[in-house]
Every structure is written in C-alpha cells, then in structure tokens.
C-alpha positions in Angstrom: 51.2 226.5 -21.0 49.4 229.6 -20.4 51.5 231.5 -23.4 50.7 228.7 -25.6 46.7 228.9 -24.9 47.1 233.1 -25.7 49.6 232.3 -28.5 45.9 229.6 -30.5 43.8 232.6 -29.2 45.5 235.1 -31.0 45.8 233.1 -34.2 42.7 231.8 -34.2 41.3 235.7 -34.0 43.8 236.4 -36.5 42.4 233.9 -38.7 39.5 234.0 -38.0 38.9 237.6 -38.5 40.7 237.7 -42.1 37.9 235.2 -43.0 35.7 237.6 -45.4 33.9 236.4 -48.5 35.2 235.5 -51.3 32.3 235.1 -53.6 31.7 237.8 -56.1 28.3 239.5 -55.4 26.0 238.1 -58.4 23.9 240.7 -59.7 20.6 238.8 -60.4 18.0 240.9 -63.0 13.7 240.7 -62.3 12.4 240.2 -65.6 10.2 243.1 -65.7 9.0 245.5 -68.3 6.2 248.8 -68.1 5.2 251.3 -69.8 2.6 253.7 -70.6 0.7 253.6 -74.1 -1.1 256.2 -75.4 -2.2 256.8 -71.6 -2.9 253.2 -70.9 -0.6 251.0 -68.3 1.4 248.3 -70.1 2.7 245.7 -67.5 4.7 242.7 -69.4 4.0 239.0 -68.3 6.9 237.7 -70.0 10.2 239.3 -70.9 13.2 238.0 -72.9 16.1 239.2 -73.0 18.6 237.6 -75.9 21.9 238.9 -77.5 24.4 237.0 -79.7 27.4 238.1 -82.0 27.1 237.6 -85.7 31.1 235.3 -86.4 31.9 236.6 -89.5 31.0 240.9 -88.9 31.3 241.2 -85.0 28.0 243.2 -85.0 26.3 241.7 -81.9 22.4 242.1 -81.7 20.2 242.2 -78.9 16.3 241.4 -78.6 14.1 242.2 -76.0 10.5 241.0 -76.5 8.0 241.4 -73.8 4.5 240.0 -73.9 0.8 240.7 -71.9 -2.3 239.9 -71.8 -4.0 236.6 -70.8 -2.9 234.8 -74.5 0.5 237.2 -75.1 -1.4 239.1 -77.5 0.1 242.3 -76.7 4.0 242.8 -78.1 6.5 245.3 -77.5 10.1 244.0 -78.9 13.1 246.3 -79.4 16.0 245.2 -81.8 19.4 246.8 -81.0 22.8 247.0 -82.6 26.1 247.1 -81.5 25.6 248.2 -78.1 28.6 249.3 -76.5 27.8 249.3 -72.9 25.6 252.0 -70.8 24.6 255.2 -72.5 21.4 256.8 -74.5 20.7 255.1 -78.1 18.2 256.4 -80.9 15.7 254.3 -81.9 14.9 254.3 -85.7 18.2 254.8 -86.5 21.4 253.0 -86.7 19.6 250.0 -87.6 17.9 250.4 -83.8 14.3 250.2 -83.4 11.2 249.2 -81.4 7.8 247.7 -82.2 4.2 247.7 -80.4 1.2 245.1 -81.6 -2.1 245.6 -79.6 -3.1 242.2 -80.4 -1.0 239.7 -82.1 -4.0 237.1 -82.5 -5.7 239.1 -83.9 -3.2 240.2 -86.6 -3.8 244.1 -86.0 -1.8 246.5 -87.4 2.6 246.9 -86.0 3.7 250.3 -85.4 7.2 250.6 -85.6 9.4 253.3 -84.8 10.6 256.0 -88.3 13.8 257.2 -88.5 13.5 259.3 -85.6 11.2 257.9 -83.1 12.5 257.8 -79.3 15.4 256.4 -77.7 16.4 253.8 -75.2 18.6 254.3 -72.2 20.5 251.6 -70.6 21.2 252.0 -67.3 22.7 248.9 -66.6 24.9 245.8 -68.4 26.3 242.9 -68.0 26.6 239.5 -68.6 23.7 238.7 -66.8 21.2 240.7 -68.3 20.4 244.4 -68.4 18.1 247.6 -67.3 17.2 250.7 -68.4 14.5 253.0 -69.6 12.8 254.2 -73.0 10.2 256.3 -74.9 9.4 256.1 -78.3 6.8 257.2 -81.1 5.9 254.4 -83.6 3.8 254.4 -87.1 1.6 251.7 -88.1 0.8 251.2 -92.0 -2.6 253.2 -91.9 -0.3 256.1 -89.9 -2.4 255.6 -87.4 0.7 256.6 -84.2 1.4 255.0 -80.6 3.5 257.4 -77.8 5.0 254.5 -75.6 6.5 256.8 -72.7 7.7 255.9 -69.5 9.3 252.4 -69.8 11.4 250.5 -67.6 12.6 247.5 -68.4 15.1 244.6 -66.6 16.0 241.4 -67.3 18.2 238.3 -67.8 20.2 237.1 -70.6 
C-alpha cells in the first residue's frame, strides 16, 4: 500500500509540475499618441488605428488618425503604404504621408508633408495593432510650416 500511495505522489508531481500555460501571451496596444508641435505638447484623446488590403492590387493601407482637444478639433492622421513589417519609412514619398489641422471646426489651413518631409518608425506590429515613433515637416497652402518632432504613437487595430 505504501508503494502505491508514493507511486499517485510521484505522478501527481509529475503531472502536476508539466502543467504550464498554454495560452499565448496577447500583446494588448494603449491607444496613445504625443508629440511636440512647433514647441507645443500634443496629447491625442482618441486614436485609431485601421489597415485593410485593396482585393484586386494587394497594396494594403493603413490610417492612423488621432484627435485632441475638448471638440476633436485638432488632427494628426498618417496614411501609409505597403508596410512590410518593422523598419524606418519616408513620409512624403512612396505614396506615405502625414497631416496636422490646428482646428478642424474651424476649417484652418492642413499642412501636409512634401516630398521629403520626415519619417515614421515602427517599432512594433502585429495583428493587434502597432507602435512606433515619428517626426516630420509639413506645408500648409499659405507655406506657412509645422515641425511635429518627437512622436510616439500605439494602438489597436
């Protein structure tokens, strides 16, 4: 009886100790977004994050727009192309680009980035979002000029 008791101990432990998670760790994304404009703090309130694949040419897309101020006047949206994965990307060229609005409701002037205007780093990608960090220089249509330097962004698809 005894080696029988010893014999469920050491199975149990056996078991027991091979028990180790099985769950694949989620990697969960804050939805965040700062920079610093022209010397001013720009905190988002809202960020979205969305990418889809055009069926017919494969070129996927992805749009992050991020919002401030008490009625989302403020904008800062980047469109990007054919991402491939981590790594440095222009901005203002190879159809990628960003865009800063003071004050949407107010319909003030977009500066947009020229053909050459900054870049944007992603750090990190995945199916449940992404992260990384950018500067750029963008033009409005009086060439007046924003410097957007600094940024960090995360968030969700």
């Amino acid at each position: 009886m005894q080696h029988v008791k010893i014999s469920i101990l050491l199975l149990m432990i056996i078991f027991f100790g091979s028990c180790g998670s099985t769950e694949d760790e989620i990697i969960s994304f804050d939805n965040i977004l700062t920079a610093e404009i022209d010397g001013k703090l720009f905190t988002a309130d809202e960020v979205i994050l969305v990418q889809n694949t055009d069926p017919q040419s494969g070129v996927k897309v992805i749009v992050i727009t991020a919002s401030a101020g008490a009625s989302s006047e403020e904008v800062m949206s980047f469109n990007l192309f054919n991402i491939g994965g981590t790594g440095t990307y222009p901005l203002g060229s190879n159809s990628n680009w960003a865009s800063y609005t003071e004050d949407v409701l107010k319909t003030s002037e977009i500066f947009i980035t020229p053909t050459s205007g900054g870049e944007i780093t992603i750090t990190e990608i995945n199916d449940e979002g992404m992260k990384g960090t950018f500067e750029f220089e963008a033009y409005g249509s009086s060439e007046n000029e924003v410097f957007v330097e600094e940024g960090k962004f995360e968030a969700s698809f």
